[in-house]
DRENTITOR-761618 format. One line per 8 residues: number of its first residue (from 0); their letters; for each residue x, y, z of C-alpha. Coordinates in nm, 2 decimals. Layout:
// DRENTITOR-761618
NUM	A	X,Y,Z ~ ...;
END
This chain:
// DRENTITOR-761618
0	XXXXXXXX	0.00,0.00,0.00 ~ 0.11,0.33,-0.10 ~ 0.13,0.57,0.24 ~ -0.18,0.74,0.09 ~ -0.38,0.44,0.05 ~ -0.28,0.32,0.43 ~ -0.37,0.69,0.55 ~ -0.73,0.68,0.36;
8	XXXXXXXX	-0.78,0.31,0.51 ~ -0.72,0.47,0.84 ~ -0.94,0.77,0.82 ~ -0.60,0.96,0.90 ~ -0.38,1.26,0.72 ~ -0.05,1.14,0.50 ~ 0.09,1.37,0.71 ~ 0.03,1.24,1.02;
16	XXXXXXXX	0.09,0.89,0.91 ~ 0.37,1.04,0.79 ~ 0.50,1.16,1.14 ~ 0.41,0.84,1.28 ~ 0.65,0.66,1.00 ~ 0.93,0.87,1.10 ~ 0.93,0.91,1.48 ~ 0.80,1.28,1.46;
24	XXXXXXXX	0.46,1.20,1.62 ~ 0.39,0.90,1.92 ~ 0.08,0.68,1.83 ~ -0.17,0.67,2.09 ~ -0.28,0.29,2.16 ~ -0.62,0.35,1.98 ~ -0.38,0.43,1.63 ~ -0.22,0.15,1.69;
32	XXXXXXXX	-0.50,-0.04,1.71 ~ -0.68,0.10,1.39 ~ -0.35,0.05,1.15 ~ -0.33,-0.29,1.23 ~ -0.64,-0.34,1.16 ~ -0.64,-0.19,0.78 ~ -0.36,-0.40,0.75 ~ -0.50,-0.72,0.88;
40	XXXXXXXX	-0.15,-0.75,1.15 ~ -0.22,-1.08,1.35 ~ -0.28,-1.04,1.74 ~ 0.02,-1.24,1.77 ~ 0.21,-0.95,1.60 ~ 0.05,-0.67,1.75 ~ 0.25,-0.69,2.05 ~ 0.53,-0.57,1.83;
48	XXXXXXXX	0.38,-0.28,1.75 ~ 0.29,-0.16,2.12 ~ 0.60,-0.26,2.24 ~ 0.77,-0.05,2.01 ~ 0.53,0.24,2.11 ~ 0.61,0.20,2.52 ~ 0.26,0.03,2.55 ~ 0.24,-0.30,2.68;
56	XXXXXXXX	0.06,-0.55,2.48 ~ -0.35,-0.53,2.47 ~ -0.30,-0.94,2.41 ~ -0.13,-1.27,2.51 ~ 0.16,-1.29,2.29 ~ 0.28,-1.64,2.45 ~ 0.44,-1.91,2.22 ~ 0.21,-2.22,2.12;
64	XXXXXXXX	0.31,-2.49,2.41 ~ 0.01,-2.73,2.28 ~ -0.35,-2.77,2.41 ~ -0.34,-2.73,2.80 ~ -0.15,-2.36,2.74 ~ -0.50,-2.26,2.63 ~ -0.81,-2.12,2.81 ~ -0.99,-2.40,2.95;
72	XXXXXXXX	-1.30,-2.30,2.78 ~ -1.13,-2.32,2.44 ~ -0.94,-2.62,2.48 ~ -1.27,-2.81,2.60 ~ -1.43,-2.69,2.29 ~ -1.14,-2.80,2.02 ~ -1.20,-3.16,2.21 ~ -1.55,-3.18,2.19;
80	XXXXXXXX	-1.53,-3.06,1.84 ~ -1.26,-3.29,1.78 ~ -1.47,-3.57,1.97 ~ -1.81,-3.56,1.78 ~ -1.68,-3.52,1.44 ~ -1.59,-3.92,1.56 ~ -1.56,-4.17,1.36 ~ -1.40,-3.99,1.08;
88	XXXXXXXX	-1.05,-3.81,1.08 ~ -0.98,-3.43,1.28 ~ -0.69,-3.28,1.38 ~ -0.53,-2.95,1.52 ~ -0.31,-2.73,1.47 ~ -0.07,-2.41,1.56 ~ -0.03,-2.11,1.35 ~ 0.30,-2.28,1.27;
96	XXXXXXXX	0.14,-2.61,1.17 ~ 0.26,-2.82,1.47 ~ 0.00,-3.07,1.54 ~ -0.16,-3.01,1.90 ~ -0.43,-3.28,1.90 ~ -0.56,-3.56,1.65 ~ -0.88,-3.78,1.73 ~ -0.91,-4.19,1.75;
104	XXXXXXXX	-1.00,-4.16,1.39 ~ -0.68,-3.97,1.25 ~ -0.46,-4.17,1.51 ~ -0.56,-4.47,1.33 ~ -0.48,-4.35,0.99 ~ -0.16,-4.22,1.17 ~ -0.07,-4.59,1.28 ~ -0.17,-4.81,1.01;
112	XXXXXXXX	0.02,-4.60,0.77 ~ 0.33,-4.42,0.94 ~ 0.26,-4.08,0.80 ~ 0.45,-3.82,1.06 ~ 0.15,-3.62,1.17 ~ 0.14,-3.72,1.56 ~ 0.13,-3.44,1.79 ~ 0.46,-3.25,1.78;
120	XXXXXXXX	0.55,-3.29,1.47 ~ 0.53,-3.04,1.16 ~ 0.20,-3.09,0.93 ~ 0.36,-2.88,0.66 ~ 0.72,-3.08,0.72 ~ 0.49,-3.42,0.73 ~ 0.24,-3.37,0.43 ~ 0.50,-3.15,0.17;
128	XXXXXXXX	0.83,-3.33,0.28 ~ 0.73,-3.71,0.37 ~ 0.77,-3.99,0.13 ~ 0.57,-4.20,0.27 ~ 0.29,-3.93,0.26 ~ 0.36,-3.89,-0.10 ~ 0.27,-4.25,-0.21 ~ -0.05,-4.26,0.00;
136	XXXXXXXX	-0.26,-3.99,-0.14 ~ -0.34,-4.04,-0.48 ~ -0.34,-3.68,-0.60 ~ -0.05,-3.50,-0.36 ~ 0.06,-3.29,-0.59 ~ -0.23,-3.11,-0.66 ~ -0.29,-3.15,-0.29 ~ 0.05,-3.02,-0.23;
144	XXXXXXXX	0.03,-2.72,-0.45 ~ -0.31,-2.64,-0.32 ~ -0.16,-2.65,0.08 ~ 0.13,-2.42,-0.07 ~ -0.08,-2.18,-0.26 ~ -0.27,-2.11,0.09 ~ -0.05,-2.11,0.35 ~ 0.14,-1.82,0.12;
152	XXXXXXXX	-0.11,-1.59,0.25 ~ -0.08,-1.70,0.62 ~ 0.26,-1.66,0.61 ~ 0.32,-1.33,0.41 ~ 0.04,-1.21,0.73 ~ 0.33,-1.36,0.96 ~ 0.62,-1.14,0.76 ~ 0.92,-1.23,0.62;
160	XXXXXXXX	1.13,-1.36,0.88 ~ 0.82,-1.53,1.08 ~ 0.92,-1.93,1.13 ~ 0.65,-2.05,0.89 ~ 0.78,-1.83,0.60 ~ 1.11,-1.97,0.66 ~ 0.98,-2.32,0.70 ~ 0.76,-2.28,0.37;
168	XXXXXXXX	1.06,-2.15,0.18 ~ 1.28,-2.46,0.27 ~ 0.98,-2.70,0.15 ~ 0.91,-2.53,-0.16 ~ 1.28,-2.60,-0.27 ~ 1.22,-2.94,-0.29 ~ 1.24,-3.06,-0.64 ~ 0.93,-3.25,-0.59;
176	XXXXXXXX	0.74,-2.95,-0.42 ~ 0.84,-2.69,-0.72 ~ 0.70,-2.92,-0.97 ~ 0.39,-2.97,-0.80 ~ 0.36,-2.59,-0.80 ~ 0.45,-2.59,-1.20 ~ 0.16,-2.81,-1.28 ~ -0.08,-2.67,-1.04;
184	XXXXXXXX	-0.04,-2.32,-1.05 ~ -0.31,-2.12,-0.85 ~ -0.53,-2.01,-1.13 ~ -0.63,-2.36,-1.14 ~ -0.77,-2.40,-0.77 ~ -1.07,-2.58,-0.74 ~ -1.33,-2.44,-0.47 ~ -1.30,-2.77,-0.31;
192	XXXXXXXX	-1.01,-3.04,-0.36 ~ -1.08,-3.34,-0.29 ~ -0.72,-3.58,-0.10 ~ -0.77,-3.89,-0.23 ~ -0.60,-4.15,-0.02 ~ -0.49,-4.51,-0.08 ~ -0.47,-4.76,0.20 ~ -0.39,-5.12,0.06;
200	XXXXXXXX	-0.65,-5.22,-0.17 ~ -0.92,-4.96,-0.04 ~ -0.96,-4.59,-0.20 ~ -1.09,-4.32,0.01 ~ -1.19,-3.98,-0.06 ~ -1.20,-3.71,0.14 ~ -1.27,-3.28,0.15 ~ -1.16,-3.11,0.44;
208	XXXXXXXX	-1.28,-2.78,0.63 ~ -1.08,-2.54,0.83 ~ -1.24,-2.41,1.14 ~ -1.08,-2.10,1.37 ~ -1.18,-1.90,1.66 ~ -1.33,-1.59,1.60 ~ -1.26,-1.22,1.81 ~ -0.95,-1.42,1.95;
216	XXXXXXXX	-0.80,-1.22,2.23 ~ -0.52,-1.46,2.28 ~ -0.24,-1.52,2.05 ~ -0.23,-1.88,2.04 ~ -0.57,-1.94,2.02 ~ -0.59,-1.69,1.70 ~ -0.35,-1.90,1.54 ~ -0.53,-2.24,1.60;
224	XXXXXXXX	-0.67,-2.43,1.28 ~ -0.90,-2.74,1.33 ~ -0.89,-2.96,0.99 ~ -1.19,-3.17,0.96 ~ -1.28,-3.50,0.68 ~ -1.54,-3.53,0.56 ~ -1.63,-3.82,0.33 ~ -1.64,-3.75,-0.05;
232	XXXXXXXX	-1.83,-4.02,-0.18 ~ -2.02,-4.33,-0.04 ~ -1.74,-4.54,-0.06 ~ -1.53,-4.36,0.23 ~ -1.88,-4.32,0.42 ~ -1.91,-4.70,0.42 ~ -1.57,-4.78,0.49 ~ -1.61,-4.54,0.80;
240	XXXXXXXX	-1.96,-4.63,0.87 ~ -1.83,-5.05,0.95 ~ -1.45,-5.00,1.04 ~ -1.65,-4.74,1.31 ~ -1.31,-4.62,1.51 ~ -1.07,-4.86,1.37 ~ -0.85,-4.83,1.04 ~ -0.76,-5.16,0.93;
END
């Protein structure tokens, strides 16, 4: 954004955006408040920004230490969620993509299969980098070029340096990773992509959704992402509807 445009987005005089830019004025914590806003800055971020203004933060800022670090109220309600959406796969995870929490369904994938998505490991490291994640679903790399294509937003929202922008650029280096890009480039997204898994003999097809808390006045619970399966076709619903918890 030019300094114009960020000053009309404001409601606020280049010149005084201006000042502000170059020291010459100190933002009162409302200012602060409204530019990050216009320009969508995280909550987790915003601390930054009132730090560097001799405010202390107006939010928790704290690091992502998993499931318990969170307000009881939320962490109840990512189980539950997690809990009914039983017998077919959920998982969650950070605003780095470490998995916090997957349910009996997703487990069972996890162990009949070896794919590296147990909690504490990277989802972006497991599902971009992993070979054995690679042979089991059908259509990875229009999966994996879809995953790319979005978390490229999420982490130009985190800046430059952030962890997941550095994490993203290693992955996309991989041979494998570039090409997927090359033959899916993002004018060809489909508003819903089906991940079509295979597990010995059996085929299943899934779509996902991504759920987040809304009017989050804590860092880490901004950043949490719940990734839901849903059956895509009746096959998958009947493989779920008699394996009921177990993957076989």
């Amino acid at each position: 954004m030019s300094q114009l445009d960020l000053a009309n987005a404001a409601g606020i005089s280049a010149r005084h955006l201006s000042f502000l830019e170059t020291g010459r004025s100190k933002p009162t914590e409302g200012m602060i408040l409204r530019l990050a806003s216009v320009l969508d800055v995280p909550a987790r971020e915003q601390g930054t920004l009132f730090t560097a203004a001799g405010y202390r933060p107006r939010v928790s800022t704290k690091a992502a230490a998993g499931l318990d670090a969170m307000p009881p109220a939320v962490a109840q309600a990512i189980r539950l969620m997690l809990d009914r959406h039983q017998p077919y796969p959920g998982l969650v995870f950070d605003h780095h993509y470490t998995v916090l929490l997957i349910n009996p369904a997703f487990e069972a994938l996890v162990d009949a299969t070896g794919v590296p998505f147990k909690p504490g490991e990277n989802f972006l490291d497991g599902f971009l980098g992993a070979e054995s994640v690679r042979g089991l679903v059908m259509n990875w790399e229009a999966a994996a070029a879809d995953l790319v294509h979005r978390v490229r937003m999420e982490a130009w929202l985190q800046g430059p340096r952030s962890p997941l922008q550095r994490r993203l650029d290693r992955l996309v280096a991989d041979p494998a990773v570039g090409k997927a890009i090359e033959n899916f480039p993002t004018t060809d997204r489909l508003p819903v992509l089906p991940i079509e898994l295979r597990l010995g003999d059996t085929e299943l097809s899934f779509i996902t959704t991504l759920s987040t808390f809304g009017s989050a006045q804590d860092a880490l619970v901004e950043g949490v992402l719940i990734e839901s399966f849903f059956p895509a076709d009746d096959a998958t619903r009947r493989f779920f509807g008699q394996s009921g918890r177990d993957v076989q």
